[in-house]
C-alpha positions as CSV (number, residue, x, y, z in Angstrom):
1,X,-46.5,51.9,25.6
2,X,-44.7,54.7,26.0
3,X,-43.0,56.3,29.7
4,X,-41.9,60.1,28.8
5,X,-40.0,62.0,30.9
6,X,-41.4,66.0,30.5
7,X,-38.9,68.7,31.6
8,X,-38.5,72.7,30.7
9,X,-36.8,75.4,31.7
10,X,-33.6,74.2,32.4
11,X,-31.5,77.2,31.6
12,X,-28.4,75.0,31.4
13,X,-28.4,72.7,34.6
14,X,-29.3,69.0,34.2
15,X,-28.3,67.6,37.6
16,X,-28.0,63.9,39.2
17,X,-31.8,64.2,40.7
18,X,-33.1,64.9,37.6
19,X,-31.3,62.5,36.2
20,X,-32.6,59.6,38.8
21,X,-36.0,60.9,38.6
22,X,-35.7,60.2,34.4
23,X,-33.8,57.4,34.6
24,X,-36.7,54.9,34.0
25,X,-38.4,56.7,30.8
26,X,-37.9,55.8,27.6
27,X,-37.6,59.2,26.1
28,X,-37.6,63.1,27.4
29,X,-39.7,65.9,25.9
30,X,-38.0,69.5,26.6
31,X,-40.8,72.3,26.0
32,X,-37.4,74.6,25.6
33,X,-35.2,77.2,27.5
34,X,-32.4,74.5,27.5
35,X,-30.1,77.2,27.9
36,X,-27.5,75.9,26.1
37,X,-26.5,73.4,23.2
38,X,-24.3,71.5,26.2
39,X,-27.5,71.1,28.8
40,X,-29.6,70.0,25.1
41,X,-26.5,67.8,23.8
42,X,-26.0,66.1,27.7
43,X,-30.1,65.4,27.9
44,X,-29.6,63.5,24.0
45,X,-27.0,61.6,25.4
46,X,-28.7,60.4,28.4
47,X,-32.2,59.9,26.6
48,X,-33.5,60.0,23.2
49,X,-34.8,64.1,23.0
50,X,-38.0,65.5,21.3
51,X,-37.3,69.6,22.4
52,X,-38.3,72.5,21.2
53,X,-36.2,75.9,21.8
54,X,-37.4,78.6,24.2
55,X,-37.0,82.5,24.1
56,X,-34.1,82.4,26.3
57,X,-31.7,79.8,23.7
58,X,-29.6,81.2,21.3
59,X,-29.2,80.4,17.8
60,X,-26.9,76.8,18.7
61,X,-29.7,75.6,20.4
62,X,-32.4,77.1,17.7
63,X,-30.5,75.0,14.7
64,X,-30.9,72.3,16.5
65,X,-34.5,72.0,18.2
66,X,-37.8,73.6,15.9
67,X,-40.0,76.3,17.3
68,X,-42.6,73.7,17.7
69,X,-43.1,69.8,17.3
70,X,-46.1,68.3,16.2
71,X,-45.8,64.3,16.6
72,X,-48.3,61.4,17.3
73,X,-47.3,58.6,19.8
74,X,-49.0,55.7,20.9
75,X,-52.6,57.2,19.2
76,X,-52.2,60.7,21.0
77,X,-51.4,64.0,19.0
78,X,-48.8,66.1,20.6
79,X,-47.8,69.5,19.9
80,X,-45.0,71.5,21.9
81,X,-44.0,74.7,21.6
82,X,-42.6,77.0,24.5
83,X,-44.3,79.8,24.7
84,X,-48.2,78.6,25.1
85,X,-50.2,79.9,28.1
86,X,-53.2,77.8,29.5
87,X,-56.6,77.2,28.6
88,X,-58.7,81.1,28.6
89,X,-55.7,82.2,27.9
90,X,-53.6,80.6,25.5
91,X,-50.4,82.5,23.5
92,X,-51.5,83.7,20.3
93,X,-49.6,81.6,18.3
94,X,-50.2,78.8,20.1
95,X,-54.3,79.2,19.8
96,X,-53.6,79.2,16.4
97,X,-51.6,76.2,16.1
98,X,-54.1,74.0,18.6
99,X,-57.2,74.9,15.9
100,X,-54.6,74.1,13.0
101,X,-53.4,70.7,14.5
102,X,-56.3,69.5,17.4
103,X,-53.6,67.9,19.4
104,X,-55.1,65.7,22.3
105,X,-51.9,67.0,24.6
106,X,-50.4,70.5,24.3
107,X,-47.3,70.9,26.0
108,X,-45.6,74.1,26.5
109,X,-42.9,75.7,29.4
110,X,-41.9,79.1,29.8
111,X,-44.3,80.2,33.0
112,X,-42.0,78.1,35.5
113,X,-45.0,76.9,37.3
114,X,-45.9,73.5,36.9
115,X,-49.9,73.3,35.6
116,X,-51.8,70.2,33.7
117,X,-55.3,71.2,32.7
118,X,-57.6,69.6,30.9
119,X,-59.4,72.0,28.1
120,X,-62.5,70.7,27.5
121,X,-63.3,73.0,25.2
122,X,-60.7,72.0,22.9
123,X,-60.8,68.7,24.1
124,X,-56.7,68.9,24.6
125,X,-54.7,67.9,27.7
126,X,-52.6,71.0,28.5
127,X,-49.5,70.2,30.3
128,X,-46.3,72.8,31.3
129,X,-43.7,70.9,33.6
130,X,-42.8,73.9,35.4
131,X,-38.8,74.4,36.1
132,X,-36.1,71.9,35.6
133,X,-33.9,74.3,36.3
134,X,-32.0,76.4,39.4
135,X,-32.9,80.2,37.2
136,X,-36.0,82.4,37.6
137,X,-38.5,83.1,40.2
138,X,-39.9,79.7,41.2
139,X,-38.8,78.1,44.5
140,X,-39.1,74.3,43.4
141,X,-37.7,72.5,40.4
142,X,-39.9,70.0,39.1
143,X,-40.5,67.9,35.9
144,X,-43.1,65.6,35.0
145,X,-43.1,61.8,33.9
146,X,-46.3,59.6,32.7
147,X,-47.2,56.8,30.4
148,X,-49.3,57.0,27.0
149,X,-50.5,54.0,25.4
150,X,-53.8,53.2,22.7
151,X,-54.8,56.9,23.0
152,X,-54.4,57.1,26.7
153,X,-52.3,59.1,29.3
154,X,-52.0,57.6,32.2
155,X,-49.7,57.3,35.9
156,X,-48.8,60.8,35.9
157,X,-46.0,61.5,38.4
158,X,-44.1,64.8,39.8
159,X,-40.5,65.1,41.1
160,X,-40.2,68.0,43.0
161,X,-36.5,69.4,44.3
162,X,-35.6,72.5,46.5
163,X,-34.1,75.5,43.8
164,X,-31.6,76.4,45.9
165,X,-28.4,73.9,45.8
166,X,-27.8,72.1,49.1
């Protein structure tokens, strides 16, 4: 089994409720906008890292995390990339690469709004974590963990956290 921890957007701000909420998986995808190599570097320290880089990371971040990861755990197919969309109306790019690959979970960031759907046309699991971050438009951080085992994703949770700093 596998517990994931599922973040994006955090435009250079890893803080100590993040941290709690993640402190119990056993490793943390970032569908990209770290916002610097330091917010990617401090997330690799505190957890093994699968990320991919977002439109807002410079080239630091860029030579270190692909424009997309295409892995298999635990019997599922992934693919992450951070520009995607949602099912009806998926990025370009990212239509292309779900006919090229047939992931069973696509997970993508860049909206800042928090969205799993499943496409059943596709027959993928289409999941965007919203913003772990304090930058953009959205009001609440949030970030995603869940468990995947034989082919399975299961226990789904969201932590949620006020934007503003207190």
């Amino acid at each position: 089994m596998a517990y994931i921890g599922l973040i994006s957007d955090t435009h250079g701000f890893f803080d100590d409720k993040l941290k709690k909420f993640l402190e119990t998986v056993d490793e943390i995808w970032h569908a990209g906008d770290f916002g610097n190599i330091e917010t990617a570097d401090a997330i690799a320290r505190f957890k093994p890292l699968r990320g991919v880089y977002g439109n807002c990371d410079g080239y630091d971040v860029r030579l270190s995390h692909p424009y997309t990861q295409f892995f298999e755990i635990e019997g599922m197919r992934v693919l992450m990339m951070h520009i995607g969309g949602y099912p009806g109306r998926y990025d370009y790019k990212a239509f292309q690469l779900i006919n090229a690959h047939l992931p069973n979970i696509f997970v993508c960031g860049h909206s800042h709004i928090l969205k799993v759907i499943n496409d059943s046309k596709y027959n993928v699991l289409t999941i965007n974590p919203g913003a772990a971050g304090i930058e953009g438009f959205h009001q609440v951080r949030t970030a995603l963990r869940f468990k995947i085992e034989n082919g399975r994703i299961f226990d789904m949770e969201v932590g949620e956290w006020d934007r503003k700093l207190k």
